[in-house]
C-alpha positions, 0 to 999 in steps of 0.5 A: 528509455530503459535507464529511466524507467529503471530510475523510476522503480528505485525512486519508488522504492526509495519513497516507499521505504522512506515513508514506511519508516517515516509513518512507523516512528514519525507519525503521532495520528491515532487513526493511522495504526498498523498499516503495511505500505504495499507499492508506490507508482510514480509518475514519468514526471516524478511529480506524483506517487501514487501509494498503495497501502493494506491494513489489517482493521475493519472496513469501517477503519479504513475511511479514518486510516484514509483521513489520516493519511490525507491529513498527514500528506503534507507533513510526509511530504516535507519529511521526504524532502529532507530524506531524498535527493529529488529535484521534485518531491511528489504529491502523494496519493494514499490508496487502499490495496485491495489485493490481498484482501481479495487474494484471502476471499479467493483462496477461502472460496477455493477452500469451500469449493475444495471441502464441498467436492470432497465428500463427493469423491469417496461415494464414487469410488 
């Protein structure tokens, strides 16, 4: 069990390296622009990826950056068979990384609360 689950991590790293090169200089979709792919899951039967991406636009650009991919899914997909040495080349699944976003609102909201508290401290000393 550990030697394939071991396989599964190097196919997903190898996917997502693949593809991060294959969207940086293959890709001609407008709407997909400066994305950062952030992991990629694969399932135990390697036939789907799940990858996860950020970006640093706007809400409201994040539903086209979403089409896009979708669009370019097939495409990607057969580029990745031609890259990797896979029985199986996966069906892939683009989701929006939230993490990082919400890991900024934390740390802004513990700023807030941390420049709230300060002028606090000097009136009780």
């Amino acid at each position: 069990m550990p030697k394939d689950y071991s396989r599964s991590l190097r196919i997903a790293d190898q996917i997502q390296r693949e593809l991060a090169d294959l969207i940086r200089h293959e890709l001609k979709d407008p709407r997909i622009g400066m994305i950062t792919l952030t992991g990629v899951e694969v399932s135990q039967d390697y036939s789907h990826a799940k990858v996860f991406y950020t970006t640093l636009r706007s809400d409201s650009d994040n539903f086209l950056i979403s089409n896009g991919l979708e669009h370019a899914g097939g495409f990607l997909r057969s580029q990745l068979s031609h890259r990797l040495q896979l029985r199986v080349i996966p069906q892939l699944h683009f989701i929006y990384d939230e993490s990082i976003e919400r890991g900024v609102r934390l740390s802004q909201l513990i700023d807030e609360a941390v420049a709230a508290e300060a002028p606090a401290k000097p009136d009780e000393n």
